[in-house]
C-alpha positions in Angstrom: -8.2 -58.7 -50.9 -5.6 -56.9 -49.3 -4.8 -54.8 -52.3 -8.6 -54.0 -52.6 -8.5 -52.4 -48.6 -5.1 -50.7 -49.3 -6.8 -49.0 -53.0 -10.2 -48.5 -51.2 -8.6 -46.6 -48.1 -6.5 -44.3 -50.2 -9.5 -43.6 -52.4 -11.3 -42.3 -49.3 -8.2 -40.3 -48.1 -8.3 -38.5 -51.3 -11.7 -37.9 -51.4 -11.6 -36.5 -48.1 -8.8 -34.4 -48.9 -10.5 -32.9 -52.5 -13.5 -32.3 -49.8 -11.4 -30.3 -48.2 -10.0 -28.0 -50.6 -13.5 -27.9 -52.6 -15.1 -26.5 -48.9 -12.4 -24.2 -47.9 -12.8 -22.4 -51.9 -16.4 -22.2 -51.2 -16.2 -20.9 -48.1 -13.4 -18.9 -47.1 -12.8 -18.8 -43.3 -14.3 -15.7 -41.9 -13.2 -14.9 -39.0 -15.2 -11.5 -38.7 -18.5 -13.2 -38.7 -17.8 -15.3 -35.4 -19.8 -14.0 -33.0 -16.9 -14.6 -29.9 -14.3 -13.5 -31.9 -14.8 -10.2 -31.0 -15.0 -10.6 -27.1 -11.7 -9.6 -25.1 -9.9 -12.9 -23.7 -11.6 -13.8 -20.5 -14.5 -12.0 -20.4 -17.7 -13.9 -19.5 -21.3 -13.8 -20.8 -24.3 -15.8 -19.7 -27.4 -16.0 -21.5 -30.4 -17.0 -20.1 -34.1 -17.6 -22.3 -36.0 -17.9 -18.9 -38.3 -15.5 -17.7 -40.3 -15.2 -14.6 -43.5 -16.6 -15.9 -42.1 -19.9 -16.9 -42.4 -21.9 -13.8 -41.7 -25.6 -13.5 -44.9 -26.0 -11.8 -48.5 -24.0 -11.7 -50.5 -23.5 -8.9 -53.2 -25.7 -10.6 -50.5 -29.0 -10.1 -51.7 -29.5 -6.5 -49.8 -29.9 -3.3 -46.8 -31.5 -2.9 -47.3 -35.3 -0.9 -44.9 -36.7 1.0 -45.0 -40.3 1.3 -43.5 -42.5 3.8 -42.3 -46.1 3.3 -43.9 -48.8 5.1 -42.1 -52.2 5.9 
């Protein structure tokens, strides 16, 4: 038993390490495509999708209630 875990883990470790090579062949590290790669160090960018139109709420939700609690 303890042969077959020692077999099965170095079978995986080898696997992952032909996965590996096979992927870094296939695709070669580009470092031109990364979009942040060509930002200066510490410069800061914040993108935003929202627009003024997209609300949380319409003015067709109704009013806002405010309950209190009763004991």
């Amino acid at each position: 038993m303890f042969k077959f875990l020692i077999l099965l883990l170095l079978v995986v470790l080898i696997l992952r390490y032909i996965n590996k090579l096979i992927n870094s062949i296939l695709r070669p590290n580009n470092s031109n495509t990364n979009q942040y790669a060509k930002k200066q160090e510490g410069e800061v960018t914040i993108n935003t999708k929202t627009s003024a139109s997209s609300k949380l709420y319409s003015k067709e939700d109704g009013e806002y209630a405010d309950y209190e609690e009763i004991k």
